[in-house]
C-alpha positions in Angstrom: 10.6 -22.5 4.5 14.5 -21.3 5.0 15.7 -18.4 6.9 13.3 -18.0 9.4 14.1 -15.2 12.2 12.3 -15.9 15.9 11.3 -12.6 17.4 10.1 -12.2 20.5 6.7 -10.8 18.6 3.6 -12.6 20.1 0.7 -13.7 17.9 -2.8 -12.5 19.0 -5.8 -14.4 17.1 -8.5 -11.8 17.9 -6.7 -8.5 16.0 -9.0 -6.7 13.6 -7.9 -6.3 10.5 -8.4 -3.5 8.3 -10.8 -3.8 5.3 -9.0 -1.8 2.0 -10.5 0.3 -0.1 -12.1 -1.5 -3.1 -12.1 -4.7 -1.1 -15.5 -6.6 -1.5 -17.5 -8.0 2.1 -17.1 -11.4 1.1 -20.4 -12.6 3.2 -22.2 -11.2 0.4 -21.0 -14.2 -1.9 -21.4 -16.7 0.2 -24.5 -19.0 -0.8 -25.4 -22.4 1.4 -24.7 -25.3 -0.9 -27.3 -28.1 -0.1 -26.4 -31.6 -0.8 -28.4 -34.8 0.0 -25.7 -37.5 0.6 -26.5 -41.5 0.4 -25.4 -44.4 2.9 -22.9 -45.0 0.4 -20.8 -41.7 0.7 -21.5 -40.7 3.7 -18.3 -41.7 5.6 -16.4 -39.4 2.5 -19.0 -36.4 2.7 -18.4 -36.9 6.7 -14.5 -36.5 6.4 -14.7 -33.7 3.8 -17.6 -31.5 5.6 -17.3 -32.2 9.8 -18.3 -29.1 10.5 -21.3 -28.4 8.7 -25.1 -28.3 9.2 -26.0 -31.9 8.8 -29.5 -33.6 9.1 -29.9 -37.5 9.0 -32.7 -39.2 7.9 -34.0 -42.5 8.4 -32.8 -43.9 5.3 -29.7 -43.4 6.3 -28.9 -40.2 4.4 -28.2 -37.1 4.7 -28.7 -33.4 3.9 -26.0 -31.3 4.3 -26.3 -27.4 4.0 -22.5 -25.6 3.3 -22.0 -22.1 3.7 -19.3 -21.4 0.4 -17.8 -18.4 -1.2 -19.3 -18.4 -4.2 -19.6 -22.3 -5.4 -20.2 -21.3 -8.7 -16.6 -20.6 -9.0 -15.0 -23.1 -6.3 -13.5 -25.8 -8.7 -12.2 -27.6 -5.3 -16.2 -27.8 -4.2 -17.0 -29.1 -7.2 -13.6 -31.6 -7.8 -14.9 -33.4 -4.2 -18.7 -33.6 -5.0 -17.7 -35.2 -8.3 -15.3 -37.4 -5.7 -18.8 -38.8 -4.5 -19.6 -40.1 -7.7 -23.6 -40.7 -7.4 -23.8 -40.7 -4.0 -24.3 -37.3 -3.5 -27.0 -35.1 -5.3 -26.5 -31.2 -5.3 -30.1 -29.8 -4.7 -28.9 -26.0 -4.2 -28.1 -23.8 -6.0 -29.3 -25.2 -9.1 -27.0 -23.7 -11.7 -24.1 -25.6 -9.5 -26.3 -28.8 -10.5 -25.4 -27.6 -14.2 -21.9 -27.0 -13.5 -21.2 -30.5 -12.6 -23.5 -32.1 -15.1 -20.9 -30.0 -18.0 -18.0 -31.6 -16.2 -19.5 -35.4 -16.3 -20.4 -34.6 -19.7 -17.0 -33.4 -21.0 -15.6 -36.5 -18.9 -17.9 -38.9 -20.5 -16.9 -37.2 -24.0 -13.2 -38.3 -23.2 -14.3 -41.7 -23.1 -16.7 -41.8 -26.3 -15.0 -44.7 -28.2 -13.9 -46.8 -25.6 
């Protein structure tokens, strides 16, 4: 950043701020990815997701529920389950299952003749 001014302004966090016309309630896109996460990923899933709904199990898994803006379209979502190779399973929604199934398959294709 150049040419910054200080002002004597002072933020407040708690302003409302005014919805526009023609601007969508975003809540209404946002589904609860669930993901069951393995002993092996779990310190990965942990640093990516701290503050998310997270249920251990004795096998030393885990099922993590994510509230996301429509994960159907968040390429970053998908770029860090992908990160967890097979130690992470999407379980909801299911078409985001199909989504990442497409990108290992187009990866694998890449790698055909080797």
């Amino acid at each position: 950043m150049m040419n910054l001014l200080l002002t004597q302004d002072i933020f407040h966090s708690q302003h409302e701020v005014p919805i526009e016309a023609g601007c969508s309630n975003r809540s209404d896109q946002v589904e609860e990815v669930v993901i069951r996460v393995g002993p092996e990923a779990l310190a990965e899933a942990l640093d990516q997701f701290h503050q998310v709904d997270k249920e251990f199990h004795t096998d030393e898994s885990m099922t993590m529920r994510i509230p996301v803006y429509e994960p159907l379209e968040a390429r970053w979502l998908w770029s860090i389950l992908l990160s967890f190779g097979s130690g992470a399973e999407v379980l909801e929604p299911l078409a985001l299952r199909g989504i990442l199934k497409k990108q290992l398959q187009n990866t694998l294709n890449l790698y055909e003749e080797v």
